[in-house]
N, C-alpha and C positions, 0 to 999 in steps of 0.2 A: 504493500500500500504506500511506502515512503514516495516509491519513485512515482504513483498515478498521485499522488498528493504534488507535487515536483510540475508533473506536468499541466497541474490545475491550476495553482497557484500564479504558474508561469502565464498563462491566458487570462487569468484574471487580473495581473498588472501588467501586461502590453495592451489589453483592451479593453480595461477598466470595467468588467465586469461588474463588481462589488463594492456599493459605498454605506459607510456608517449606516446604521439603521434600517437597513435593506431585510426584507422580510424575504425568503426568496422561497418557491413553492418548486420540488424537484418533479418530473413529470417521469412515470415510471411505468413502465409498462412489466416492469417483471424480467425484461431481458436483461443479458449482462450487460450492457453500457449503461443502463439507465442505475441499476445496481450499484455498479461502481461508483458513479458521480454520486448515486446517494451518499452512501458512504465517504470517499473523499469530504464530501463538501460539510458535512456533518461531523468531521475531523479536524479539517483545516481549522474549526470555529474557536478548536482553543488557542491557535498561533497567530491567526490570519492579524494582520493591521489592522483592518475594518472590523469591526463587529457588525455581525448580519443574524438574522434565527433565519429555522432551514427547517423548513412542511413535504410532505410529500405526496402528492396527488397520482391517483391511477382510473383511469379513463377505460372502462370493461365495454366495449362493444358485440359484448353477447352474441360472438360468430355462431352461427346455428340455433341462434335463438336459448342458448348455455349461457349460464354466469358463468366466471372463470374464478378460481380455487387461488386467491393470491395472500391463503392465510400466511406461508412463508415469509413474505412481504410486509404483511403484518407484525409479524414475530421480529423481522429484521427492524424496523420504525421501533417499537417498543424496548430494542437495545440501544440504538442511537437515541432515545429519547427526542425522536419527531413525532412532532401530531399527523397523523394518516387519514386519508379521506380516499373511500371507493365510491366513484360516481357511474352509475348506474345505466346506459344509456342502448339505443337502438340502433346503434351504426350499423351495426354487422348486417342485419334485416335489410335497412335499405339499400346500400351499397349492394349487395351479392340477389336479395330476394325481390323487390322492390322494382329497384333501378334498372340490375343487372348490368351493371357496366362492365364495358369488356377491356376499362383502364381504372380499374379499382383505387389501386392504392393515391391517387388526386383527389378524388373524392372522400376518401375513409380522409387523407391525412387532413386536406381541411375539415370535416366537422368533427376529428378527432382535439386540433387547435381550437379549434371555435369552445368547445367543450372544457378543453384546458383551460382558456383563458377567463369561461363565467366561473369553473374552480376558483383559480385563484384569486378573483375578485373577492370571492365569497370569502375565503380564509383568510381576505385583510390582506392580500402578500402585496406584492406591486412587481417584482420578479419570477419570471416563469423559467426555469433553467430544464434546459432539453440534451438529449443525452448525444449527440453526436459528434464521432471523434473525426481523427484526421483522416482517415481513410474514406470517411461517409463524405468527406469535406469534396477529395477528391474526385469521387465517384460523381458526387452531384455538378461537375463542374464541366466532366466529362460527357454527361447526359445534357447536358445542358448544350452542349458544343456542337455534338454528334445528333439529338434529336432535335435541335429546335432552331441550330446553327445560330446561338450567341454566347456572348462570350461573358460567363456569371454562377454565382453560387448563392450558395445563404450567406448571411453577416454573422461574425463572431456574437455580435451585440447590435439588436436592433428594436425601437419604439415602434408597437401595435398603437396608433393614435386610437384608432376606433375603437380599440380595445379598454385603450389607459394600459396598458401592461408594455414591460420591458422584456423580450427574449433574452437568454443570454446562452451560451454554446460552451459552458468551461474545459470540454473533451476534448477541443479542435486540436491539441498538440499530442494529443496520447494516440498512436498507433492503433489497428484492431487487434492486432495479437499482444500487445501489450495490454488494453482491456480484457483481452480472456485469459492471460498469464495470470493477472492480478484477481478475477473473478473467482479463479481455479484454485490459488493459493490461499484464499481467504474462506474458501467452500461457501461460496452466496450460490443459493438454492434459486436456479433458475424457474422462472414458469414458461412454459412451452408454452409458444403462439399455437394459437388455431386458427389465425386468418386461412381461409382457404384459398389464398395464390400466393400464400409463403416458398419461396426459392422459385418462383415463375414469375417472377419481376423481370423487368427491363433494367432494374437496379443490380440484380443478382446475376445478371446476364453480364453488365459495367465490369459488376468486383470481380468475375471470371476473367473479365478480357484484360483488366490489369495486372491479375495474378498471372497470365500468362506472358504480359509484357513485363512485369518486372520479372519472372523467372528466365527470359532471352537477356533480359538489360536490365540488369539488377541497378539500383537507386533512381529509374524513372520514373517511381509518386516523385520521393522527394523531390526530383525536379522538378516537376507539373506545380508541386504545393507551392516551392522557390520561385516559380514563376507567376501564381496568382501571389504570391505577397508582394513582389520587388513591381506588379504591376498596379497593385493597389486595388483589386477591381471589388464593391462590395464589399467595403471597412477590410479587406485584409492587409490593407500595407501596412509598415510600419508605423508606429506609433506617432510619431514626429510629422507624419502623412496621412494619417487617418484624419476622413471627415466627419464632422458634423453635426452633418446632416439627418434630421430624423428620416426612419426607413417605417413606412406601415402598409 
Protein backbone atom coordinates (compact mmCIF):
# COMPACT_ATOMS: atom_id res chain seq x y z
CA UNK A 1 0.00 0.00 0.00
CA UNK A 2 3.03 2.47 0.63
CA UNK A 3 3.90 2.74 -2.92
CA UNK A 4 -0.28 3.14 -4.34
CA UNK A 5 -0.24 5.72 -1.30
CA UNK A 6 3.04 7.32 -3.26
CA UNK A 7 1.38 7.32 -6.33
CA UNK A 8 -2.00 9.18 -4.94
CA UNK A 9 -0.47 11.43 -3.17
CA UNK A 10 1.76 12.33 -6.01
CA UNK A 11 -1.66 13.37 -8.23
CA UNK A 12 -3.17 14.88 -5.63
CA UNK A 13 -0.34 17.61 -5.42
CA UNK A 14 0.41 18.11 -9.38
CA UNK A 15 -3.24 18.42 -9.71
CA UNK A 16 -4.56 19.63 -6.78
CA UNK A 17 -6.91 17.33 -6.14
CA UNK A 18 -7.45 17.86 -2.40
CA UNK A 19 -8.16 21.14 -0.32
CA UNK A 20 -8.62 21.70 3.47
CA UNK A 21 -12.15 20.62 4.23
CA UNK A 22 -12.84 18.71 1.34
CA UNK A 23 -15.56 16.19 2.02
CA UNK A 24 -14.63 13.76 -0.71
CA UNK A 25 -17.28 10.67 -1.57
CA UNK A 26 -15.10 7.58 -3.00
CA UNK A 27 -17.34 5.85 -5.89
CA UNK A 28 -16.86 2.03 -5.62
CA UNK A 29 -18.04 -0.34 -7.60
CA UNK A 30 -16.44 -3.27 -5.78
CA UNK A 31 -13.62 -3.63 -8.23
CA UNK A 32 -10.04 -3.56 -7.45
CA UNK A 33 -9.32 0.00 -8.57
CA UNK A 34 -12.10 1.43 -6.90
CA UNK A 35 -10.92 -0.61 -3.63
CA UNK A 36 -7.65 0.42 -3.75
CA UNK A 37 -8.39 4.25 -3.95
CA UNK A 38 -10.70 3.40 -1.18
CA UNK A 39 -8.28 2.60 0.98
CA UNK A 40 -5.33 4.72 -0.06
CA UNK A 41 -7.30 7.75 0.31
CA UNK A 42 -8.66 6.63 3.77
CA UNK A 43 -4.92 6.22 4.77
CA UNK A 44 -3.33 9.10 3.29
CA UNK A 45 -5.97 11.07 5.84
CA UNK A 46 -3.56 10.70 8.62
CA UNK A 47 -0.39 12.29 6.75
CA UNK A 48 -1.88 14.17 3.81
CA UNK A 49 -1.23 18.26 4.28
CA UNK A 50 -4.98 18.99 3.65
CA UNK A 51 -7.24 17.43 5.98
CA UNK A 52 -10.20 16.15 3.92
CA UNK A 53 -13.07 13.12 5.46
CA UNK A 54 -13.49 10.29 2.90
CA UNK A 55 -17.41 8.56 2.33
CA UNK A 56 -17.95 5.84 0.05
CA UNK A 57 -20.79 5.48 -2.32
CA UNK A 58 -21.80 2.21 -4.56
CA UNK A 59 -24.13 2.68 -7.37
CA UNK A 60 -25.89 -1.21 -7.77
CA UNK A 61 -27.51 -1.26 -11.19
CA UNK A 62 -29.26 -4.43 -10.57
CA UNK A 63 -27.85 -6.33 -13.84
CA UNK A 64 -30.65 -8.84 -14.33
CA UNK A 65 -32.98 -7.28 -12.22
CA UNK A 66 -30.28 -8.85 -8.96
CA UNK A 67 -29.17 -6.72 -6.02
CA UNK A 68 -25.47 -7.35 -5.86
CA UNK A 69 -23.87 -8.85 -2.47
CA UNK A 70 -21.33 -5.83 -1.73
CA UNK A 71 -21.48 -6.91 2.05
CA UNK A 72 -17.45 -7.34 1.72
CA UNK A 73 -17.47 -3.72 0.82
CA UNK A 74 -19.21 -3.04 3.79
CA UNK A 75 -17.19 -4.97 6.13
CA UNK A 76 -14.04 -3.08 4.26
CA UNK A 77 -15.97 0.89 5.01
CA UNK A 78 -16.58 -0.26 8.67
CA UNK A 79 -12.49 -0.93 9.10
CA UNK A 80 -11.40 2.25 7.49
CA UNK A 81 -14.10 3.84 9.51
CA UNK A 82 -16.11 5.56 6.20
CA UNK A 83 -19.68 6.04 6.34
CA UNK A 84 -21.15 3.79 3.28
CA UNK A 85 -24.07 4.34 1.21
CA UNK A 86 -25.73 1.56 -1.22
CA UNK A 87 -27.84 3.32 -3.70
CA UNK A 88 -30.33 1.22 -5.06
CA UNK A 89 -31.06 1.89 -8.68
CA UNK A 90 -32.56 0.45 -12.32
CA UNK A 91 -29.79 0.99 -14.63
CA UNK A 92 -29.18 -2.53 -15.56
CA UNK A 93 -33.06 -2.82 -16.60
CA UNK A 94 -32.99 -0.01 -18.92
CA UNK A 95 -29.69 -0.18 -20.42
CA UNK A 96 -29.77 -4.05 -21.49
CA UNK A 97 -33.82 -4.79 -21.03
CA UNK A 98 -35.53 -1.57 -21.95
CA UNK A 99 -33.22 0.21 -24.38
CA UNK A 100 -31.34 -2.57 -25.55
CA UNK A 101 -28.47 -0.60 -26.66
CA UNK A 102 -26.17 -2.35 -28.64
CA UNK A 103 -23.30 0.55 -27.01
CA UNK A 104 -24.20 -0.10 -23.53
CA UNK A 105 -21.41 0.95 -21.57
CA UNK A 106 -22.32 5.29 -22.66
CA UNK A 107 -25.22 4.94 -21.54
CA UNK A 108 -24.95 2.74 -18.10
CA UNK A 109 -21.66 5.18 -17.56
CA UNK A 110 -23.80 8.28 -17.77
CA UNK A 111 -26.66 7.46 -15.56
CA UNK A 112 -24.21 5.44 -13.50
CA UNK A 113 -22.49 9.47 -12.95
CA UNK A 114 -25.64 11.02 -12.89
CA UNK A 115 -26.51 8.71 -9.97
CA UNK A 116 -23.18 9.39 -8.33
CA UNK A 117 -23.26 12.62 -8.30
CA UNK A 118 -27.25 13.09 -6.49
CA UNK A 119 -25.17 10.54 -3.83
CA UNK A 120 -22.91 12.72 -3.16
CA UNK A 121 -24.88 15.79 -2.89
CA UNK A 122 -26.98 13.96 -0.49
CA UNK A 123 -23.97 12.83 1.82
CA UNK A 124 -22.83 16.67 2.13
CA UNK A 125 -19.53 15.76 0.13
CA UNK A 126 -18.67 18.26 -2.63
CA UNK A 127 -15.87 15.69 -4.11
CA UNK A 128 -16.66 12.76 -6.05
CA UNK A 129 -13.28 10.73 -6.56
CA UNK A 130 -13.42 7.99 -9.34
CA UNK A 131 -11.21 5.18 -9.60
CA UNK A 132 -9.31 5.26 -12.67
CA UNK A 133 -5.76 4.69 -13.02
CA UNK A 134 -3.08 5.22 -15.67
CA UNK A 135 -3.65 2.77 -17.87
CA UNK A 136 -7.67 3.59 -18.03
CA UNK A 137 -6.07 7.06 -18.61
CA UNK A 138 -4.43 5.66 -21.76
CA UNK A 139 -6.85 3.41 -23.19
CA UNK A 140 -9.52 6.30 -23.18
CA UNK A 141 -7.26 8.45 -25.06
CA UNK A 142 -6.77 5.97 -27.57
CA UNK A 143 -10.54 5.21 -28.04
CA UNK A 144 -10.85 8.59 -28.38
CA UNK A 145 -8.30 8.90 -31.39
CA UNK A 146 -9.18 5.63 -33.05
CA UNK A 147 -13.19 5.87 -32.67
CA UNK A 148 -14.07 9.25 -32.82
CA UNK A 149 -10.64 10.71 -34.56
CA UNK A 150 -9.94 13.41 -31.68
CA UNK A 151 -7.41 14.11 -29.94
CA UNK A 152 -8.72 13.96 -25.73
CA UNK A 153 -9.27 12.16 -22.46
CA UNK A 154 -10.97 12.62 -19.09
CA UNK A 155 -9.33 15.42 -16.79
CA UNK A 156 -7.25 14.50 -13.63
CA UNK A 157 -9.64 17.01 -11.97
CA UNK A 158 -12.75 18.54 -13.28
CA UNK A 159 -16.01 20.94 -12.11
CA UNK A 160 -19.65 19.18 -12.82
CA UNK A 161 -21.30 22.84 -12.83
CA UNK A 162 -24.62 21.23 -13.39
CA UNK A 163 -23.93 19.12 -10.86
CA UNK A 164 -22.18 21.52 -8.20
CA UNK A 165 -19.67 18.42 -7.78
CA UNK A 166 -15.92 18.21 -8.27
CA UNK A 167 -14.56 14.84 -10.06
CA UNK A 168 -11.25 14.14 -9.14
CA UNK A 169 -9.00 10.84 -10.65
CA UNK A 170 -6.38 10.23 -7.63
CA UNK A 171 -5.29 6.60 -9.66
CA UNK A 172 -4.14 8.46 -12.92
CA UNK A 173 -0.22 7.73 -11.93
CA UNK A 174 -0.78 4.02 -10.54
CA UNK A 175 -0.21 1.42 -13.28
CA UNK A 176 -3.16 -1.53 -13.69
CA UNK A 177 -0.97 -4.02 -12.57
CA UNK A 178 0.30 -2.06 -9.89
CA UNK A 179 -3.46 -1.64 -8.73
CA UNK A 180 -3.82 -5.43 -8.74
CA UNK A 181 -0.37 -6.13 -7.18
CA UNK A 182 -1.52 -3.99 -4.38
CA UNK A 183 -5.30 -5.23 -4.29
CA UNK A 184 -3.76 -8.93 -4.01
CA UNK A 185 -1.26 -8.04 -1.29
CA UNK A 186 -3.65 -6.46 0.92
CA UNK A 187 -6.40 -9.46 0.14
CA UNK A 188 -9.41 -6.79 -0.68
CA UNK A 189 -12.36 -9.07 -1.56
CA UNK A 190 -13.29 -8.26 -4.98
CA UNK A 191 -17.02 -8.25 -6.04
CA UNK A 192 -17.57 -9.66 -9.55
CA UNK A 193 -19.35 -7.44 -12.03
CA UNK A 194 -22.35 -8.96 -13.70
CA UNK A 195 -22.76 -6.39 -16.37
CA UNK A 196 -23.57 -8.41 -19.15
CA UNK A 197 -20.99 -7.09 -21.84
CA UNK A 198 -18.07 -7.23 -19.30
CA UNK A 199 -14.80 -8.04 -21.49
CA UNK A 200 -17.00 -7.36 -24.82
CA UNK A 201 -16.19 -3.73 -24.73
CA UNK A 202 -14.41 -1.73 -27.32
CA UNK A 203 -12.45 -0.67 -24.12
CA UNK A 204 -11.24 -4.27 -23.59
CA UNK A 205 -10.71 -4.66 -27.11
CA UNK A 206 -8.09 -0.83 -26.43
CA UNK A 207 -6.32 -2.75 -23.28
CA UNK A 208 -5.72 -5.91 -25.63
CA UNK A 209 -4.27 -3.90 -28.59
CA UNK A 210 -1.92 -2.04 -26.15
CA UNK A 211 -0.92 -5.01 -24.24
CA UNK A 212 0.04 -6.32 -27.45
CA UNK A 213 1.84 -3.16 -28.52
CA UNK A 214 3.71 -2.73 -25.59
CA UNK A 215 4.73 -6.53 -25.49
CA UNK A 216 6.48 -5.65 -29.41
CA UNK A 217 7.68 -2.11 -27.81
CA UNK A 218 7.98 -2.23 -24.42
CA UNK A 219 7.57 1.41 -22.72
CA UNK A 220 4.84 2.61 -25.60
CA UNK A 221 1.86 3.61 -22.80
CA UNK A 222 4.44 5.53 -21.13
CA UNK A 223 5.16 7.26 -24.02
CA UNK A 224 1.54 7.87 -25.25
CA UNK A 225 0.81 9.04 -21.36
CA UNK A 226 4.47 11.53 -21.80
CA UNK A 227 2.97 12.77 -24.74
CA UNK A 228 -0.76 13.61 -23.52
CA UNK A 229 1.15 15.50 -20.46
CA UNK A 230 4.03 17.47 -22.38
CA UNK A 231 0.86 18.31 -24.76
CA UNK A 232 -1.25 19.53 -22.04
CA UNK A 233 -4.53 18.33 -23.73
CA UNK A 234 -7.42 18.18 -20.90
CA UNK A 235 -5.76 19.57 -17.57
CA UNK A 236 -2.95 16.81 -18.07
CA UNK A 237 0.05 19.18 -18.59
CA UNK A 238 2.13 20.04 -16.14
CA UNK A 239 1.26 21.95 -13.28
CA UNK A 240 2.84 25.33 -14.04
CA UNK A 241 0.56 24.64 -17.48
CA UNK A 242 -2.54 23.51 -16.26
CA UNK A 243 -5.80 25.47 -16.96
CA UNK A 244 -8.28 26.95 -15.25
CA UNK A 245 -10.65 26.59 -16.77
CA UNK A 246 -13.95 24.88 -15.26
CA UNK A 247 -14.66 21.56 -17.36
CA UNK A 248 -18.71 20.34 -16.94
Amino acid sequence: MQKMLGYVRRACQEFDLIEDGDKIAVGVSGGKDSLVLLCALAKMRRFYEKKYEVYAVTIDPKFGGVECDYSAVEKLCSELSVPYKIVKTDIGEIVFDIRKETNPCSLCAKMRRGALCDAVKEMGCNKLALAHNNDDAIETFIMNLFNEGRIGCFAPISYLSRMGVTVIRPLVFAPESAVMSCAKRNALEIVKSKCPADKTTKRQWTKEFLRELEHNDRGIKERIFGAMRRAGIDRWGYKNNNSDEEQS
